[in-house]
N, CA and C of each residue as an Amber inpcrd file, in Angstrom:
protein
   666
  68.7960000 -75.2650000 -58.8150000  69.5720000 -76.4960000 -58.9950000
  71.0390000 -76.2400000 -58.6440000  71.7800000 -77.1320000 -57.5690000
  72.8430000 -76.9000000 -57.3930000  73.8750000 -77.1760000 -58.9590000
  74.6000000 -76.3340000 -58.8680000  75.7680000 -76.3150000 -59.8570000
  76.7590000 -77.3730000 -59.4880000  77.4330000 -78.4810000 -60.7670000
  78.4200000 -79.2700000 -60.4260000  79.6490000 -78.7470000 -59.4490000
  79.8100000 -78.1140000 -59.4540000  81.0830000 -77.0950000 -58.7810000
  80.8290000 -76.7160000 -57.1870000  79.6510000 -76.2140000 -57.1880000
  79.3110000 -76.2930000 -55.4830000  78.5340000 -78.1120000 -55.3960000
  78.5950000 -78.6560000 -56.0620000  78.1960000 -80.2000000 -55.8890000
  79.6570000 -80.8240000 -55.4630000  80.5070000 -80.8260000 -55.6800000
  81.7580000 -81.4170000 -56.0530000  82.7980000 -80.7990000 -54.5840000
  82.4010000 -78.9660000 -54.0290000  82.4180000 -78.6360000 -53.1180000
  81.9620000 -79.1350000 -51.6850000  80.8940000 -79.1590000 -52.0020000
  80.2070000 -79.8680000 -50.6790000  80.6440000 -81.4090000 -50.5800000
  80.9820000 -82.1520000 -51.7930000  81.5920000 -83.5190000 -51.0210000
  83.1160000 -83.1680000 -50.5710000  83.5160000 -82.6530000 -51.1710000
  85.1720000 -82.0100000 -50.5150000  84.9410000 -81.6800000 -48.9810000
  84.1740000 -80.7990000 -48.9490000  84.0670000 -80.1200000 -47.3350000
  83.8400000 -81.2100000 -46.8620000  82.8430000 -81.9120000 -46.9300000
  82.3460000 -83.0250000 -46.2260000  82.9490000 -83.4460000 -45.8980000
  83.1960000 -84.6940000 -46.8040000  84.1320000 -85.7730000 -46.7350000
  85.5490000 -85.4030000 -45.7920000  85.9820000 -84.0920000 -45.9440000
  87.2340000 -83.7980000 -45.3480000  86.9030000 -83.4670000 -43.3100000
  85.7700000 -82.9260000 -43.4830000  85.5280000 -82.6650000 -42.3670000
  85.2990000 -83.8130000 -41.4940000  84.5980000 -84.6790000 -42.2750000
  84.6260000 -86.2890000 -41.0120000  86.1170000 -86.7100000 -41.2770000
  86.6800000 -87.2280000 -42.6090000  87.6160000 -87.6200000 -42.3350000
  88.9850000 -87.1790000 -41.0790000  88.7450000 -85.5000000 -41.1320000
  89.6620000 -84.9660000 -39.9240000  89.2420000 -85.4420000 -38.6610000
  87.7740000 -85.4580000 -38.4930000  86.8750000 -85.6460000 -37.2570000
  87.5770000 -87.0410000 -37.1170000  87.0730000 -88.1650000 -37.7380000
  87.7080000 -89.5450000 -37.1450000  89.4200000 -89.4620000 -37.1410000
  90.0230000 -88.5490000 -37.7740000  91.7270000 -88.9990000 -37.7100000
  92.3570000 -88.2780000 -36.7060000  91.1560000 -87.2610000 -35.8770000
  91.6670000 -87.1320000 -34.4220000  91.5160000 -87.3970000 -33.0920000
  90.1900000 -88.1960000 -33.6370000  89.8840000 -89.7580000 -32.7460000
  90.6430000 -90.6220000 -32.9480000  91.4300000 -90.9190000 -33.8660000
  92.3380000 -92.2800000 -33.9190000  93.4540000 -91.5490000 -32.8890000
  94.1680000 -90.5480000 -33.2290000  95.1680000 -90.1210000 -32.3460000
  94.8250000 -89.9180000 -30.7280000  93.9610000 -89.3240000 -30.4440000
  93.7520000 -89.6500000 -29.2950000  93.2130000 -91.0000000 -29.0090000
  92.5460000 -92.2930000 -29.2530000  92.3600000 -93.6230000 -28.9770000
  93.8360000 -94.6650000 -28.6700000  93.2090000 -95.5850000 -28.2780000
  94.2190000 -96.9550000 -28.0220000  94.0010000 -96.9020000 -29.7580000
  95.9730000 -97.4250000 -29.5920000  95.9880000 -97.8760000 -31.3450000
  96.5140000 -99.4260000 -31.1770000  95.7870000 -99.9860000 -32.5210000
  96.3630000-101.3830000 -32.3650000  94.8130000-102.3380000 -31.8300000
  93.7450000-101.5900000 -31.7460000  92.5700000-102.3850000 -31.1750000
  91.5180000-102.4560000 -32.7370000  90.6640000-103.4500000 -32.3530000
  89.5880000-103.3340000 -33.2540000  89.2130000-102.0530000 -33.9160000
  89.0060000-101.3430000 -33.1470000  87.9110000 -99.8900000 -33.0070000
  89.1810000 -99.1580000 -33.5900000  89.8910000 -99.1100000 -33.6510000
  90.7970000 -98.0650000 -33.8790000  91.4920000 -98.8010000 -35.7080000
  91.1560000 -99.8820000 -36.1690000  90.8930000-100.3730000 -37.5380000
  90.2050000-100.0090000 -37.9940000  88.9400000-100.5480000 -37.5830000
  87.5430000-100.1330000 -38.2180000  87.5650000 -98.2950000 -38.4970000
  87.7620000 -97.5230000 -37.6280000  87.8300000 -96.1650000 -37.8780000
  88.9580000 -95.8820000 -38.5920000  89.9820000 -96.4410000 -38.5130000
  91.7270000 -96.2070000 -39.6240000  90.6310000 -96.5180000 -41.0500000
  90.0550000 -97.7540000 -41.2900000  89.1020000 -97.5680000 -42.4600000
  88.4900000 -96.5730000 -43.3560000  87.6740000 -96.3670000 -42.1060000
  86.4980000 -94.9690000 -42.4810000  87.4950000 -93.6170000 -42.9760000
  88.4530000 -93.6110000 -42.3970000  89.5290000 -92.4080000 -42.1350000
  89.7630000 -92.6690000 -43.3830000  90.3680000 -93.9580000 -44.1750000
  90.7530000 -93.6330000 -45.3660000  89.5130000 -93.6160000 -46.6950000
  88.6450000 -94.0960000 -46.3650000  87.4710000 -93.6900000 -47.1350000
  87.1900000 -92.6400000 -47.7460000  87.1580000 -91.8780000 -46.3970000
  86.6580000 -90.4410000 -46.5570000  87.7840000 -89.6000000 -47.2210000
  88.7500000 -89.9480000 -46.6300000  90.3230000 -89.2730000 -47.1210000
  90.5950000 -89.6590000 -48.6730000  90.2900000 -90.4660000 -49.2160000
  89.9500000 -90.8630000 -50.7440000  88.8680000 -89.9330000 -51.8210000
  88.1670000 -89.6890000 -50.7310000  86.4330000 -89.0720000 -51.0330000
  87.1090000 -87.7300000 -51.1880000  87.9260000 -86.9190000 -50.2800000
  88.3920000 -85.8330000 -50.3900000  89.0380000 -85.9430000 -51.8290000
  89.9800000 -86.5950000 -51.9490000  91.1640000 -86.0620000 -52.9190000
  90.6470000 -86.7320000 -54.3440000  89.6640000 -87.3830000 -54.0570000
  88.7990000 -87.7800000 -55.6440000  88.0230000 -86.2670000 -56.2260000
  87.6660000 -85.8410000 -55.0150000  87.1180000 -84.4370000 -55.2450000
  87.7140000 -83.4050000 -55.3470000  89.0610000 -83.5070000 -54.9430000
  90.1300000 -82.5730000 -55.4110000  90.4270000 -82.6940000 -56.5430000
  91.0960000 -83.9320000 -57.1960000  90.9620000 -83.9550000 -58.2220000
  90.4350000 -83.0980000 -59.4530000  88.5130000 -83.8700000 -59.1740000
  87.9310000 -83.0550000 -59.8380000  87.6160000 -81.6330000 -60.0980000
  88.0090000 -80.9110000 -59.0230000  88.1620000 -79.6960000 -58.7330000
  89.4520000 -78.6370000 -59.2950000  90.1570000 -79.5890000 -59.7890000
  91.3530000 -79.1800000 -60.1580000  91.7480000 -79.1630000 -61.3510000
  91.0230000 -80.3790000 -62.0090000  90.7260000 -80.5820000 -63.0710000
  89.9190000 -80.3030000 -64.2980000  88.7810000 -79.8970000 -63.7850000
  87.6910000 -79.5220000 -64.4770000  86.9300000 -78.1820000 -63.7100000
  87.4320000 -77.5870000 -62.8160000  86.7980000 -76.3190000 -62.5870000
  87.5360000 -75.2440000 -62.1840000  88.4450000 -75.3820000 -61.6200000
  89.4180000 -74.3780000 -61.2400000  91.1520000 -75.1640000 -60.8110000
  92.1800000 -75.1630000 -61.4810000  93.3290000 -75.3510000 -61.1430000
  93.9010000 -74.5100000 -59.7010000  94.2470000 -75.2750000 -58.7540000
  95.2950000 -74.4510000 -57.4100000  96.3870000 -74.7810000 -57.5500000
  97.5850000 -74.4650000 -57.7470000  99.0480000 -75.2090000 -57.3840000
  99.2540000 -75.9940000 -56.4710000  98.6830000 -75.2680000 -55.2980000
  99.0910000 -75.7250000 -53.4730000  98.1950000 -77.2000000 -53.7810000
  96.8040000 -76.8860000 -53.7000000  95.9310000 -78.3040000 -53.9070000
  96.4090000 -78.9160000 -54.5520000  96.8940000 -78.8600000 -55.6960000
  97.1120000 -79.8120000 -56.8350000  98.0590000 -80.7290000 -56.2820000
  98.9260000 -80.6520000 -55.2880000  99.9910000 -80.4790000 -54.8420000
  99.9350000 -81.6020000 -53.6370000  99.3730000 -81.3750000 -52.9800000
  98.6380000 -81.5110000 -51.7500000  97.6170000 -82.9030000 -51.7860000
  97.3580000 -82.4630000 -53.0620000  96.1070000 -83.8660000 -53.1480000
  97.2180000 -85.2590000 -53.8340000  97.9350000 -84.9430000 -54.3650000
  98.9690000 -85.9330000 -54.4290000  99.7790000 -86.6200000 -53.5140000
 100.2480000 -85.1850000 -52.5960000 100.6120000 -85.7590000 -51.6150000
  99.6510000 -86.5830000 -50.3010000  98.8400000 -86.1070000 -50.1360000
  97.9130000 -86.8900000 -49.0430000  97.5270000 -88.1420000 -49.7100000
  97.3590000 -88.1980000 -51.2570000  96.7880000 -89.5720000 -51.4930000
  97.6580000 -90.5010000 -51.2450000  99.3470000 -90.0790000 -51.7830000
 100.0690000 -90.7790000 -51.5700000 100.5630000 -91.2540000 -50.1370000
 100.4670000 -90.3410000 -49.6090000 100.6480000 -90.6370000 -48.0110000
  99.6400000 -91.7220000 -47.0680000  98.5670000 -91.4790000 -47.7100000
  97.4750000 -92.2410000 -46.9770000  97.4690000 -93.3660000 -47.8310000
  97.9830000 -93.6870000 -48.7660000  98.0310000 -95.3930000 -49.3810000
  99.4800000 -96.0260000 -49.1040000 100.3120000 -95.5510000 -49.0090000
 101.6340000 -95.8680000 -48.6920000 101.6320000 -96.3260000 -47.3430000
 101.3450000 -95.2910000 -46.7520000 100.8480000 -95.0990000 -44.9270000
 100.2790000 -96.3270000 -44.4850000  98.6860000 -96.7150000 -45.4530000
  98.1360000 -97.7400000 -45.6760000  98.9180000 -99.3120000 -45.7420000
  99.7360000 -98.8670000 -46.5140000 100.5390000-100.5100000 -47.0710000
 101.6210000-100.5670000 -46.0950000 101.7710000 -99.8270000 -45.4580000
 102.9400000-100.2700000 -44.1660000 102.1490000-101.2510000 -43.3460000
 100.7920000-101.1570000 -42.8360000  99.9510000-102.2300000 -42.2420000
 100.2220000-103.3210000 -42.8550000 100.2630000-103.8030000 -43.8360000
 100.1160000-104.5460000 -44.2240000 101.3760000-105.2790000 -45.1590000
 102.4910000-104.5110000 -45.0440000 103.7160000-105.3880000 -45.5810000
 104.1010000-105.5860000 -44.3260000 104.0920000-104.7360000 -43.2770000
 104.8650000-105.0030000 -41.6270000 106.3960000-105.3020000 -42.3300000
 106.7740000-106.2040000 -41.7750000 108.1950000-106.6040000 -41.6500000
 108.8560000-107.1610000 -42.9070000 108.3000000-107.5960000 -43.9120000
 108.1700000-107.8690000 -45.3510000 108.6930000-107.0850000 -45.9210000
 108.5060000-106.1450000 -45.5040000 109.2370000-104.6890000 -46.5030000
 108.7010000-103.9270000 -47.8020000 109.0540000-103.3310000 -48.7590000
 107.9770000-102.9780000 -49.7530000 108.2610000-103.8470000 -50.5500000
 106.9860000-103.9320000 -51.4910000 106.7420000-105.0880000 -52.8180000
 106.8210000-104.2780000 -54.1850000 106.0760000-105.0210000 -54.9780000
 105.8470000-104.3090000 -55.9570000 104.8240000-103.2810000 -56.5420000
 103.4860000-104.0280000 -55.3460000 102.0950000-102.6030000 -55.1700000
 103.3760000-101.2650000 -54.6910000 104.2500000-101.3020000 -53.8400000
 104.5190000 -99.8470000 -53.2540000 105.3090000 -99.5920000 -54.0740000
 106.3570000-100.3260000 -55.4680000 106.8590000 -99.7170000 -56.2370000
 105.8060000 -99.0330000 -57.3450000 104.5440000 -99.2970000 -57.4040000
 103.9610000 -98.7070000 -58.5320000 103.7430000 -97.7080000 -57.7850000
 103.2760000 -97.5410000 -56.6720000 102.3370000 -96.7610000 -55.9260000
 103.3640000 -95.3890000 -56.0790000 105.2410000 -95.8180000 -55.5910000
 106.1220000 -94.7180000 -55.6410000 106.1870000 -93.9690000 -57.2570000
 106.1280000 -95.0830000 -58.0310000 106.1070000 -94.2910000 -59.3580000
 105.2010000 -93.4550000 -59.8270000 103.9850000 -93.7890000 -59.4310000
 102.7500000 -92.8150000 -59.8970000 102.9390000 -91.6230000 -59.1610000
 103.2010000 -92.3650000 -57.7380000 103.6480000 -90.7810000 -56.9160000
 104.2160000 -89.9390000 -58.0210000 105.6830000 -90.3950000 -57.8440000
 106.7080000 -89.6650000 -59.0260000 106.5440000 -88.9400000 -60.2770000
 105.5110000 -89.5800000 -61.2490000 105.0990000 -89.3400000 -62.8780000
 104.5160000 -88.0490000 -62.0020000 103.3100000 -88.1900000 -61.1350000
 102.7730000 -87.2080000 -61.0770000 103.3450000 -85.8270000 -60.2850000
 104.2440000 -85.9930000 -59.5190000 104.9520000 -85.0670000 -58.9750000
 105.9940000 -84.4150000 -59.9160000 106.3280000 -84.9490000 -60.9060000
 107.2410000 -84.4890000 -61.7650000 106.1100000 -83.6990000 -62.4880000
 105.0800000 -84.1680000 -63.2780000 104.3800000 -83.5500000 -63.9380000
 103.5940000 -82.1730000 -63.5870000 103.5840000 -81.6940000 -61.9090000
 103.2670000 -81.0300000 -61.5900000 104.4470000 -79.6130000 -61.5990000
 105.6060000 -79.9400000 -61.3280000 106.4180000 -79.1880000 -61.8560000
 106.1560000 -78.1160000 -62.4010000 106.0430000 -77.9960000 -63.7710000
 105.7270000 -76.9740000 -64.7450000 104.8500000 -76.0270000 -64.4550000
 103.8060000 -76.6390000 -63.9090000 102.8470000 -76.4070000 -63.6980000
 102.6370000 -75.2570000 -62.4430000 103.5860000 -75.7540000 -61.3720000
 103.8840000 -74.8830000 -60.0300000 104.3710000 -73.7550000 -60.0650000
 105.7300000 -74.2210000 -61.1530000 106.9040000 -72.7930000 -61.5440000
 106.1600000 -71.4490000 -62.3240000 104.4510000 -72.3740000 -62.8910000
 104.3890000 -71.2390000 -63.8260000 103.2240000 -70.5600000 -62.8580000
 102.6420000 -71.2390000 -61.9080000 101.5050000 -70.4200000 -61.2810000
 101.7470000 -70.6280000 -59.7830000 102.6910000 -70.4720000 -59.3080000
 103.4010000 -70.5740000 -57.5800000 102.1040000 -69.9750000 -56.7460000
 102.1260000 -68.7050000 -57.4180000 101.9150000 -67.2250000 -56.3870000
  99.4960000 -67.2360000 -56.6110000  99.7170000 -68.2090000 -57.5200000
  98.3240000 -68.0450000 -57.7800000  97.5010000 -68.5500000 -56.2280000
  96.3830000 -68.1220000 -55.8540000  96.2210000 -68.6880000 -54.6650000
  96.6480000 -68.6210000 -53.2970000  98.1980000 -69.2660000 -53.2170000
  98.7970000 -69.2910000 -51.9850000 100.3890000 -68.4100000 -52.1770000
 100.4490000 -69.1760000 -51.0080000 102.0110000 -68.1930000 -51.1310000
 103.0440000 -69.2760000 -51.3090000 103.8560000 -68.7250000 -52.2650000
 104.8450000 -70.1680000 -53.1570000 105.7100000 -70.5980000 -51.9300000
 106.2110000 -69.8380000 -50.8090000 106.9490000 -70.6530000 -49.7150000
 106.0700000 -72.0140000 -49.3820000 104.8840000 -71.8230000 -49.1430000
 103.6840000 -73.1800000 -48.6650000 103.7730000 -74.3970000 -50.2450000
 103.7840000 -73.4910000 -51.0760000 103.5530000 -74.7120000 -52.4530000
 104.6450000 -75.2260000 -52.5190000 105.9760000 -74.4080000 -52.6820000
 107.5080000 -74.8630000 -52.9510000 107.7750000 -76.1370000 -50.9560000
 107.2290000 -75.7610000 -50.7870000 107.6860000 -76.8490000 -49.0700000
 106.7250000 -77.9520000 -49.3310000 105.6140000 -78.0150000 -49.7080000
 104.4580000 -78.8550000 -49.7380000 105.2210000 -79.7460000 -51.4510000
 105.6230000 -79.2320000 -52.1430000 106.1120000 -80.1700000 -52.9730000
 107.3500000 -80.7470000 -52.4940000 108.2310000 -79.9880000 -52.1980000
 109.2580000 -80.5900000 -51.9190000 109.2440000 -81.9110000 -50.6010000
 108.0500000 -81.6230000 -49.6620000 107.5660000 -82.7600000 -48.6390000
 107.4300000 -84.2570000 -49.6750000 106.6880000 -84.3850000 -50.4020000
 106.3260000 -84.9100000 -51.3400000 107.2830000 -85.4920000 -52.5010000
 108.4520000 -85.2250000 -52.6890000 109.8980000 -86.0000000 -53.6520000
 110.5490000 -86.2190000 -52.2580000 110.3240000 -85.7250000 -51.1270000
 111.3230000 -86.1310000 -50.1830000 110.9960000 -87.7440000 -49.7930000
 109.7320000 -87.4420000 -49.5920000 108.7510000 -88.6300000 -49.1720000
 108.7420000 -89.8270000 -50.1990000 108.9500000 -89.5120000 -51.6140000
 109.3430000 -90.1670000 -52.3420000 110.4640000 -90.9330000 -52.5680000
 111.3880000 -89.9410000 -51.9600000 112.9580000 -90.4000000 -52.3300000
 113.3040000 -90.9940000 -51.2790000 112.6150000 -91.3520000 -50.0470000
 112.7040000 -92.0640000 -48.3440000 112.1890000 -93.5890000 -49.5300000
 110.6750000 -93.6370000 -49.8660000 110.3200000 -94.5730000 -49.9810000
 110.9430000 -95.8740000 -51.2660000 111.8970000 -94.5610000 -52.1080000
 112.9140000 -95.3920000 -52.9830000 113.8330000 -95.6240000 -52.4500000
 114.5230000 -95.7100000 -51.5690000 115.6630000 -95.8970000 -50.2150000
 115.2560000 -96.9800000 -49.6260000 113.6710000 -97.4820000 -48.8680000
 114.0280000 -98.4020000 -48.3630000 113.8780000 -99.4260000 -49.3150000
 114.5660000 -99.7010000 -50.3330000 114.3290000-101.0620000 -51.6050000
 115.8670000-101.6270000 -50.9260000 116.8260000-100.2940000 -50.3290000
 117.8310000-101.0060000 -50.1750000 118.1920000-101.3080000 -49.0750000
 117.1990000-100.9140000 -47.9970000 117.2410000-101.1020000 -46.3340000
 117.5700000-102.7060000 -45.9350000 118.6490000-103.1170000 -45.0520000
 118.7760000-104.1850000 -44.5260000 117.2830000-104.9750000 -44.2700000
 116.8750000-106.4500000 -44.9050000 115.1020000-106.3970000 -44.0170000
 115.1850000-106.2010000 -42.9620000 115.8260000-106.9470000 -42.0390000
 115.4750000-106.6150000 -40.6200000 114.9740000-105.3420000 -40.0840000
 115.3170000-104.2120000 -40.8180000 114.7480000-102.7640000 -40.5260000
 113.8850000-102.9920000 -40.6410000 113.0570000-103.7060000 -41.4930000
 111.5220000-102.6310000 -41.4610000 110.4800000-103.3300000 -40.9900000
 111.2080000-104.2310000 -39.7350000 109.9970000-104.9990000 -38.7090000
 110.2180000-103.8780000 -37.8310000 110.8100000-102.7150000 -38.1390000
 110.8740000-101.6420000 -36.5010000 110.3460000-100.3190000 -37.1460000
 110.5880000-100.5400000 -38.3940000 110.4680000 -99.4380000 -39.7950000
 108.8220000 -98.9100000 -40.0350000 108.2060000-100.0710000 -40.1920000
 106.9460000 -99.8450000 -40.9460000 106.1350000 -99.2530000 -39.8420000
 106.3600000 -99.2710000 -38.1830000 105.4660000 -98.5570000 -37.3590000
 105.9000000 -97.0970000 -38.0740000 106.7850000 -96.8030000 -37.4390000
 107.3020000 -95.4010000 -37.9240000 106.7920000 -94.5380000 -39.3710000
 106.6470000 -95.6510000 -39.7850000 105.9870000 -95.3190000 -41.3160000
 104.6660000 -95.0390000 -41.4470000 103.8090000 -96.0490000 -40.8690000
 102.6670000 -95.8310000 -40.5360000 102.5030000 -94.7230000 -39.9480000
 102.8770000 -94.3490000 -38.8950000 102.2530000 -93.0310000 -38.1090000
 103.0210000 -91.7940000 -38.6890000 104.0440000 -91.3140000 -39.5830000
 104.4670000 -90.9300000 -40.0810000 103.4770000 -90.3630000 -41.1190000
 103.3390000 -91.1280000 -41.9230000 102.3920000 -91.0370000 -43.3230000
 100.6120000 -90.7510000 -42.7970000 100.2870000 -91.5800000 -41.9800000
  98.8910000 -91.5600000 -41.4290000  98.8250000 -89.6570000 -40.7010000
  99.2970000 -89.5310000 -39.9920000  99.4310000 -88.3330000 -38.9280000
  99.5520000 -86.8810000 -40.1820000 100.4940000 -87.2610000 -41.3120000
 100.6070000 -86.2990000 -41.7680000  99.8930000 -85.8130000 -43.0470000
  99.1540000 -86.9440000 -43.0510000  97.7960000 -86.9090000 -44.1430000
  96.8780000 -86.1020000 -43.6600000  96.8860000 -86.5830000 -42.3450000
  96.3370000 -85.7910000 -41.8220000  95.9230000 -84.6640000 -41.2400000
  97.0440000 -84.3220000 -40.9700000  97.4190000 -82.3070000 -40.6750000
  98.2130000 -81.8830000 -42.4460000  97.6860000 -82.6950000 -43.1100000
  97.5730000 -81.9110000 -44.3720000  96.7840000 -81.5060000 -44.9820000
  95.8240000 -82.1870000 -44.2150000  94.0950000 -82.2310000 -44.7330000
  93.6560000 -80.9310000 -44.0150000  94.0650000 -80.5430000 -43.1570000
  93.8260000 -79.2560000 -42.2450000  94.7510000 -78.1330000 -42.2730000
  96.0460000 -78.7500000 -42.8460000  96.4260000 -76.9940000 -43.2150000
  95.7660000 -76.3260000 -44.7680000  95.3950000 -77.8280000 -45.4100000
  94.7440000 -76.8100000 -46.9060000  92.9230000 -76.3950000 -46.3180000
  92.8700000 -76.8270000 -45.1450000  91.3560000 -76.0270000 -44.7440000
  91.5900000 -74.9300000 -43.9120000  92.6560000 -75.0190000 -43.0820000
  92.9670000 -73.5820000 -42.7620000  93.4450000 -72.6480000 -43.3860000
  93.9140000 -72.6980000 -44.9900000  94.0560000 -72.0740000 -45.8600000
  93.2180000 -71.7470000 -46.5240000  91.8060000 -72.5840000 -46.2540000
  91.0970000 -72.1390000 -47.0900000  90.0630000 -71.0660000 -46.2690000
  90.4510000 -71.2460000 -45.1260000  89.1990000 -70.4400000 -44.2810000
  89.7630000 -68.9810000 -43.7520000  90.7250000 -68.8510000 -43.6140000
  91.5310000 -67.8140000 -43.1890000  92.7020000 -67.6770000 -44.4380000
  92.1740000 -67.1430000 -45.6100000  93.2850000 -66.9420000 -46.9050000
  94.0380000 -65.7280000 -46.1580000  93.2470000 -64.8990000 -45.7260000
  94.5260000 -63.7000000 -44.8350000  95.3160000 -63.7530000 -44.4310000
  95.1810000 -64.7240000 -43.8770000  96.6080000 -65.0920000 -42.6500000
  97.4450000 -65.9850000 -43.1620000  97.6690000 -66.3020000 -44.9820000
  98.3030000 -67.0530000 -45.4390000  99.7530000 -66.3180000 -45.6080000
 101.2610000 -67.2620000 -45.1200000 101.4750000 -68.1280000 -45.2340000
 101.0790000 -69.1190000 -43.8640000 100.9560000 -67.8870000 -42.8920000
 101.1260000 -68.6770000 -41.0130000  99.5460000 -69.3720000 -41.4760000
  98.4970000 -69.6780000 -41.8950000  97.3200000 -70.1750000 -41.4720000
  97.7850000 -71.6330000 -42.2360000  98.3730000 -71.8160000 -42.8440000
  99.3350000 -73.1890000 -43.7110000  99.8970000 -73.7610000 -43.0760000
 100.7450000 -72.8940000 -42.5640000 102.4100000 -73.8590000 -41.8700000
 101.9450000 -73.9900000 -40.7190000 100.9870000 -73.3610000 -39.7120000
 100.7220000 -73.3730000 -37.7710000 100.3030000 -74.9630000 -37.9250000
  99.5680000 -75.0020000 -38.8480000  98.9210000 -77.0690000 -38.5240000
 100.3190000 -78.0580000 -39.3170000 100.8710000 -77.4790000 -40.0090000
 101.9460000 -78.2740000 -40.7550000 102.8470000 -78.4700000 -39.5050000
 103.1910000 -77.3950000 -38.7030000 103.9670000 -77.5600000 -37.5120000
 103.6180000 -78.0370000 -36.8050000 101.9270000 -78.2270000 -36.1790000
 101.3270000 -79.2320000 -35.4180000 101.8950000 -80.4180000 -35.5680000
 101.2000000 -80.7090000 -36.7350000 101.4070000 -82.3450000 -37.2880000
 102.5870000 -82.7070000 -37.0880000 104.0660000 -82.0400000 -37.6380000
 105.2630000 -82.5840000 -36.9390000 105.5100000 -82.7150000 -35.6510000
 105.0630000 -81.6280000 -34.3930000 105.4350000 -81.7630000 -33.5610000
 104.5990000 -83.4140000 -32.7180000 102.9770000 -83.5620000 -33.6450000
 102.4940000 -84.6920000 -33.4750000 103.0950000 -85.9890000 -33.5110000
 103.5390000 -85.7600000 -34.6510000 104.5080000 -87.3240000 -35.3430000
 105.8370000 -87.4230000 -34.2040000 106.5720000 -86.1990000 -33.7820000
 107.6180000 -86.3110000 -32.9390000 107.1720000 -87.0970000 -31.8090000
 106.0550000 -86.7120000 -31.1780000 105.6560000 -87.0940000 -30.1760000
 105.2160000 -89.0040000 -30.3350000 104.5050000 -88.8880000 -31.1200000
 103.9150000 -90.2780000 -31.3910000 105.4520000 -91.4170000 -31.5370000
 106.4230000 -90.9490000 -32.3660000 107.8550000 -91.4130000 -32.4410000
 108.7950000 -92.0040000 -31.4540000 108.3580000 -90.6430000 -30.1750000
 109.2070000 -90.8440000 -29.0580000 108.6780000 -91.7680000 -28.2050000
 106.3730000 -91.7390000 -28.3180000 105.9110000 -92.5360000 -27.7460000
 106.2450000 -94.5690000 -28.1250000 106.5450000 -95.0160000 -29.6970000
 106.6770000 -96.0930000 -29.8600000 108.4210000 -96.4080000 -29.6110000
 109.5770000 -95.3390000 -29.4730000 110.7690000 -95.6860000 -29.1990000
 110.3660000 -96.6810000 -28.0100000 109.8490000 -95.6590000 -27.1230000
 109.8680000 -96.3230000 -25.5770000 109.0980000 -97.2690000 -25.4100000
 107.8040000 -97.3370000 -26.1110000 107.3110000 -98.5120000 -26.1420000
 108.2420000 -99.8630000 -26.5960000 108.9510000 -99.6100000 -27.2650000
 109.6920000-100.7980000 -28.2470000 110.7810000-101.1960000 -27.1460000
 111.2960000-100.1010000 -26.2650000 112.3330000-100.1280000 -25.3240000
 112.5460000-101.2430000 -24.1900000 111.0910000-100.6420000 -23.9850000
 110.3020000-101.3470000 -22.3110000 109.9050000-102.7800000 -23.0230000
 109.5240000-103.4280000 -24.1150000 109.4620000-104.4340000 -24.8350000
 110.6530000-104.9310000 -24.8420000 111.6520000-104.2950000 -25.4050000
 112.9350000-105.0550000 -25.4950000 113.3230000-105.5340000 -23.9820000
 113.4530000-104.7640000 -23.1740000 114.0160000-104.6840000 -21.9750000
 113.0350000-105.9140000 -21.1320000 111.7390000-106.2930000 -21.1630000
 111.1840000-107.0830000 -20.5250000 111.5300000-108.6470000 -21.2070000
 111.5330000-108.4840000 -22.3600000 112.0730000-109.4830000 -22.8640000
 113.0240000-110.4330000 -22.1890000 114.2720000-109.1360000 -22.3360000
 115.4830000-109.0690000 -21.9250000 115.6650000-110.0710000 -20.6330000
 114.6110000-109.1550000 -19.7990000 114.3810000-110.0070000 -18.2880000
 114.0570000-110.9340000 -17.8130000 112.7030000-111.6640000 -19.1320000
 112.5440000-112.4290000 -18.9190000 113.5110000-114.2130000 -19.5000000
 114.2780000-113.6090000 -20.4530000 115.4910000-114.6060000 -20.7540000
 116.1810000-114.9070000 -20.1220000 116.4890000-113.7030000 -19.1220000
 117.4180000-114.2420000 -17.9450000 117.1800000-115.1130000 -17.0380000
């Protein structure tokens, strides 16, 4: 009889392994189409499925710092990430002020918790950067309460692929940590550096998109 613990394992692996599988089909696909919703969906499904199982894993069978850590941050990233679809130009409400506070309660509460077991597991440079990603990300999303609106009809793309992209190469540096513990701290940070250099790219791709938009506009007023 499988044991709750390798039960609770195998939906973690799982779940994480499609969820990566479809969130690097979304990056390589047309974004902005049907097909690329419907799979942003599934992506967060599964990405839920993961960190419900982190959770439990953290909770009731073995504590990690880094995970503990990690699963806060991706949840938060991938629901925040989430609600940029859907405030668009509106800006944040009051779902993304709860959403920042729970962030918060729980990032504070992890605290104690980090300082007293850093080194358990991983290496505290990866836990101390992976939290601090996480109040940064926090303290962006208490900032824009005071953003001019007009920002965040240009804002919430940026946000979206921001938060989406890096849920996602977060989901893969705690599996390349988990598969290669040797090569920890570099088997952590090589996909953490991916993912930024991803988001840079994706950034520079909607500047110019927004550019060549403005500019046709432009042309056609004249």
């Amino acid at each position: 009889m499988i044991s709750p613990h390798l039960l609770n394992i195998g939906v973690h692996v799982g779940a994480g392994t499609i969820a990566m599988a479809i969130g690097f089909w979304l990056l390589a696909a047309a974004k902005g189409t049907p097909s690329h919703r419907k799979r942003g969906r599934l992506f967060a499904w599964f990405t839920l499925a993961v960190c419900a199982s982190a959770v439990v894993g953290n909770a009731v069978f073995r504590f990690m710092p880094l995970f503990a850590v990690l699963t806060v941050l991706v949840l938060y990233q991938l629901l925040s990430g989430w609600r940029a679809v859907y405030t668009k130009a509106a800006g944040p409400n009051q779902v993304d002020a709860m959403l920042g506070a729970g962030a918060a309660w729980w990032a504070i509460s992890l605290v104690p918790l980090v300082l007293t077991n850093s080194t358990r597991e991983s290496a505290p440079v990866v836990v101390y950067a992976t939290l601090a990603a996480l109040f940064a990300l926090i303290a962006y999303d208490a900032l824009r309460w005071l953003f001019p609106r007009a920002w965040h009809a240009t804002l919430w793309r940026y946000e979206h692929i921001y938060k989406l992209v890096a849920s996602l190469f977060s989901m893969l540096s705690a599996a390349a940590g988990n598969l290669f513990p040797q090569g920890q701290p570099w088997s952590q940070l090589l996909p953490s550096a991916l993912g930024i250099a991803a988001i840079a790219w994706f950034f520079w791709r909607e500047s110019r998109r927004t550019i060549v938009g403005q500019m046709q506009v432009a042309v056609a007023e004249a």
